[in-house]
N, C-alpha and C positions, 0 to 999 in steps of 0.2 A: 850373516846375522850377528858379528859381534857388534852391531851398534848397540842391539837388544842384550848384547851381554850372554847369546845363548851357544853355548856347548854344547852339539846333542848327541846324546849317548848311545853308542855305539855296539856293547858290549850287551851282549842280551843276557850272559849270565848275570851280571851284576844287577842287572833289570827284575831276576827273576830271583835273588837272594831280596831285594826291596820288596817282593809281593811274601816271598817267607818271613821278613821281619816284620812286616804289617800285619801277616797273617789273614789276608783278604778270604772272604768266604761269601757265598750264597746271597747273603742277608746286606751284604753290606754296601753301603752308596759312597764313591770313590771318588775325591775330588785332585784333576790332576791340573797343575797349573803350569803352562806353558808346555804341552806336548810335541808342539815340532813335527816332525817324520814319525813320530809313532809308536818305535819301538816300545815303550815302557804301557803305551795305550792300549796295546795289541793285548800285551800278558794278563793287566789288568781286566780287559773284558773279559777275558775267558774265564777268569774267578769269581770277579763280583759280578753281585745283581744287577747294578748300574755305574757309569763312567760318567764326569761330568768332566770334559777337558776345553780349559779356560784358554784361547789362544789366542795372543796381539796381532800375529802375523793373516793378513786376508791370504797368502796362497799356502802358508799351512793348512789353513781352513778347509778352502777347497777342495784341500787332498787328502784329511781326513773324512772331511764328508764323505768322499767318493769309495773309501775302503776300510770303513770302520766298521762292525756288525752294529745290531742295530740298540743293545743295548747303549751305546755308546752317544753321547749330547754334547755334540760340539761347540761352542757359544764362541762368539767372536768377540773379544772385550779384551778392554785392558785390566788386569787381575787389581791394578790399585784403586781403578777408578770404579769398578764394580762390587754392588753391594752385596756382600753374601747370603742376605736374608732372600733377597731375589730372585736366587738359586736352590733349584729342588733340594730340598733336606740330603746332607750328606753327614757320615760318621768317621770317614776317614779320608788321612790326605795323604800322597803318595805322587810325589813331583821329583822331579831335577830341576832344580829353580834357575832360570836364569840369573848369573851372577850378579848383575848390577842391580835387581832389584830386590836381593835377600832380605837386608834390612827392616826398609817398607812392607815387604810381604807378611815377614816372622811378627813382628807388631802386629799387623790386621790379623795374623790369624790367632794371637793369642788372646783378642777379644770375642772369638765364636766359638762356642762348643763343640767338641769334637770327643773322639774316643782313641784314637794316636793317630799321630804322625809320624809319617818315615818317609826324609828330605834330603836330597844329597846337596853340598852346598860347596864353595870353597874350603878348604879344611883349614886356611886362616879364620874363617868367619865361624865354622865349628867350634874354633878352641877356643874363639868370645864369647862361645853360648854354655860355653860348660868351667869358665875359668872361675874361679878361686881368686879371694882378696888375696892383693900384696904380691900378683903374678899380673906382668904387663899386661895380658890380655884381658884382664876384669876390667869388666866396662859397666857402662848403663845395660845394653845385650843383657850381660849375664845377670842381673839383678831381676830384671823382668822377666827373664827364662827364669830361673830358679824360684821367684816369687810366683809362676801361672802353672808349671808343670813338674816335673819328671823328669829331664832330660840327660842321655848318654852320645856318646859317638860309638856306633857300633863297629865300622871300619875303615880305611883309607881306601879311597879310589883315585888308581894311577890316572896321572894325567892321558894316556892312549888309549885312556877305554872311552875317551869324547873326541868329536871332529868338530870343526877343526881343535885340532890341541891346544887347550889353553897350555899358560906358562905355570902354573902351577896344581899339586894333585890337589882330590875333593875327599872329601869323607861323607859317610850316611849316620844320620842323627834319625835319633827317634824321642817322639814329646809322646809325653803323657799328661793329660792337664791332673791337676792337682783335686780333691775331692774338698779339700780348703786349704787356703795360703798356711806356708809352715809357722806365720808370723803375723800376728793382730795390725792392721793399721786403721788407725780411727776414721781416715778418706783417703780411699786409693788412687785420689784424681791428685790430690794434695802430695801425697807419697811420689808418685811419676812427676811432678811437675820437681819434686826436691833433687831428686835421683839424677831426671838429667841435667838441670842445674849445674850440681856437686861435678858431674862427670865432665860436664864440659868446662870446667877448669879444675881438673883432676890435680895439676901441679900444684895448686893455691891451696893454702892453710884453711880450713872449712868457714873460719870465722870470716875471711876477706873476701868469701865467697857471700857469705848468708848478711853480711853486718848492713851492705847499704839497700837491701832486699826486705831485713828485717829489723833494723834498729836494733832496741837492746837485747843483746844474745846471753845477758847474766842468768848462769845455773846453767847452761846448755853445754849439754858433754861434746867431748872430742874438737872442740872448735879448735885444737891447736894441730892436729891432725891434719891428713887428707886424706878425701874420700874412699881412694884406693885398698885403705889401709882397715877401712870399715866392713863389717861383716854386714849383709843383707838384713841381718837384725836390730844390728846396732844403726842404720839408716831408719830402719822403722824406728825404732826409740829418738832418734832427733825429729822425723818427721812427727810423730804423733806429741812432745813438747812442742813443738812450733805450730803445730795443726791450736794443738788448747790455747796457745798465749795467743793468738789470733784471731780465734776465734770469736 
């Protein structure tokens, strides 16, 4: 399975500390994406009300169909291409993401409402969701994490608690979405279109970035800057000047 990018976990304690940090109970609707052999499916039914587990692979499928209780709704789909309104109302997500498609996943899900997440991920990709300007790891990721939720790394998970081993350990993250952004932007379509802009020429001076995108950038702070270097707030404040002069 590592074309799919999928390490599947192994380790049922770790499996059963992710249903402690979610805190699953009775009430609540579970969406698990990419389940694989099970382990994390298994724990999950026994607490929640319902399991919704999202899986690419046709003979995972089959073989959870065949031994899951019956709370549990196995959907064959590919988790990018499937729309989440689709899917029976869920409040919680509680997955071991396959690595290759964290990225794409952590985006779609931080446009659907939820009540937290707790996601084990690569712990390179962890410390882009939780980094800090002026630390390599700050990216567009952490802009849009920090802009939609809550988010912490609650611990590292050794690489041998997954088969096959990947080459590198993962950690477990937990989101919380935000009750409102910690920072006003005048269009939040306008704001993510700036963000990854900026980010994908992180090295370049903000101006060299913005100037043949937007002509004249006079009065516009940090243009002599880089992105990197900017605090999530101070991106809203360029974007929302550039949102007015364009408007």
């Amino acid at each position: 399975m590592k074309k799919l990018g999928q390490h599947f976990l192994v380790d049922e304690q770790v499996a059963e500390r992710e249903i402690t940090y979610a805190n699953i109970g009775k009430d609540d609707v579970v969406l698990e994406i990419g389940p694989g052999k099970g382990v994390l499916t298994q724990l999950l039914a026994r607490d929640a009300k319902k399991v919704i587990a999202v899986e690419i692979d046709r003979f995972f499928v089959e073989e959870l169909k065949n031994k899951m209780p019956s709370n549990v709704e196995v959907i064959h789909a590919d988790v990018l291409k499937i729309d989440f309104n689709t899917l029976p109302l869920f409040n919680k997500i509680v997955s071991n993401l396959p690595f290759q498609i964290s990225s794409p996943v952590t985006f779609k899900l931080l446009e659907y409402p939820f009540s937290k997440a707790v996601l084990i991920y690569q712990k390179d990709f962890a410390d882009r969701m939780i980094a800090v300007p002026g630390t390599k790891d700050y990216s567009r990721l952490s802009v849009g994490v920090y802009y939609k939720t809550h988010c912490r790394a609650l611990e590292t998970v050794l690489r041998n608690c997954f088969s096959p081993v990947p080459k590198v350990d993962s950690c477990i993250v937990e989101m919380i979405p935000r009750t409102k952004p910690p920072f006003t932007v005048l269009d939040e379509s306008f704001f993510f279109d700036i963000v990854k802009s900026l980010f994908i020429h992180r090295r370049k001076k903000i101006k060299n970035t913005l100037s043949g995108r937007y002509g004249n950038l006079e009065g516009i702070p940090y243009l002599d800057g880089r992105v990197e270097e900017l605090s999530p707030e101070q991106i809203g404040e360029l974007s929302n000047l550039l949102f007015k002069r364009n408007s």
